[in-house]
N, C-alpha and C positions, 0 to 999 in steps of 0.2 A: 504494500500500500504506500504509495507516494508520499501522503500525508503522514504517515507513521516514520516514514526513511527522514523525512525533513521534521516531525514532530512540530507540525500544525495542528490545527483541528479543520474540517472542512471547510470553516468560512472563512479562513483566512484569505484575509486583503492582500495585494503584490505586496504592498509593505513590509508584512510577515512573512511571508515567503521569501524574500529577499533578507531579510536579516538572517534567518533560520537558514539558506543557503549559506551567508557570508560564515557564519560563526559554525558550520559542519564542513565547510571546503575548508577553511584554513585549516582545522582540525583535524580532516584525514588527508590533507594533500602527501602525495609521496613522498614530494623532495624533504616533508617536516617529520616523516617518518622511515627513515632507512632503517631500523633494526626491525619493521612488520614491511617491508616494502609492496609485498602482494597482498595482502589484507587491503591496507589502505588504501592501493590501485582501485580496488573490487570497490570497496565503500566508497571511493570518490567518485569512480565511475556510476555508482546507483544514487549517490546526491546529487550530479551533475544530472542525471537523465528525470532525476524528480522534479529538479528547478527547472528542466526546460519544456517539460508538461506542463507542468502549474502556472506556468507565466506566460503560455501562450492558449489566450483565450476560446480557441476551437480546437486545441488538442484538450485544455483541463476540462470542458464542455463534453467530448466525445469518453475522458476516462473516467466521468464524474456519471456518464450515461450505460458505458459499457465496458470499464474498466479496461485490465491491458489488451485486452483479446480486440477491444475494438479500435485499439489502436495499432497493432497489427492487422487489423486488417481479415482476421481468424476467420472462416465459413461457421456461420448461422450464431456469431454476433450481434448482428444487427447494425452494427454499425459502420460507417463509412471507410475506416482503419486508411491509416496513412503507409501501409507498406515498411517492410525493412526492419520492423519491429520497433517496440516503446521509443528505443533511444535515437532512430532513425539514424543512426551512425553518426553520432554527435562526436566529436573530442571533445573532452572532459578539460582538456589544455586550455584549450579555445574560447571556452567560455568562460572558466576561471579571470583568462588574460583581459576578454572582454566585460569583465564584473570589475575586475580590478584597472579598469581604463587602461591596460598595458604597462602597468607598474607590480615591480614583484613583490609583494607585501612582504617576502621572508628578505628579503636587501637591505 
């Protein structure tokens, strides 16, 4: 559950979601964790793929109507799925850099 991986509740505003991204990415980013370095790959990659459901308004619409299945895209979801799966092949890097305007919070 998206909401549980970021530890919102469902009516959380971007607001909340966005702070709740900030303070779980810096938290599991790899480069702040070399002694679990795949652990923290895995959990950054599943807060990254959370916060970029939740903050775009017709994917959190479609997982909020038919969870992950309908945003894959799954047969006899019902719902529209955007292909590729949840994370649509997001880098986890990318959006970090893009949250943090391209400044490295750990420098």
């Amino acid at each position: 559950d998206y909401y549980k991986v970021l530890g919102v509740p469902r009516s959380a505003d971007a607001k909340k979601i966005k702070k709740a991204y900030r303070k779980l990415a810096l938290e599991w980013h790899p480069d702040k964790n070399p002694d679990k370095t795949e652990e923290a790959e895995a959990k950054f990659r599943e807060i990254t793929e959370a916060y970029t459901v939740l903050t775009d308004d017709e994917k959190r619409r479609v997982y909020d109507q038919f969870g992950e299945a309908g945003l894959k895209g799954e047969a006899g979801s019902g719902g529209p799925g955007f292909g590729g799966g949840a994370g649509m092949n997001v880098d986890p890097r990318e959006i970090f850099k893009q949250f943090f305007g391209g400044a490295d919070p750990f420098g």
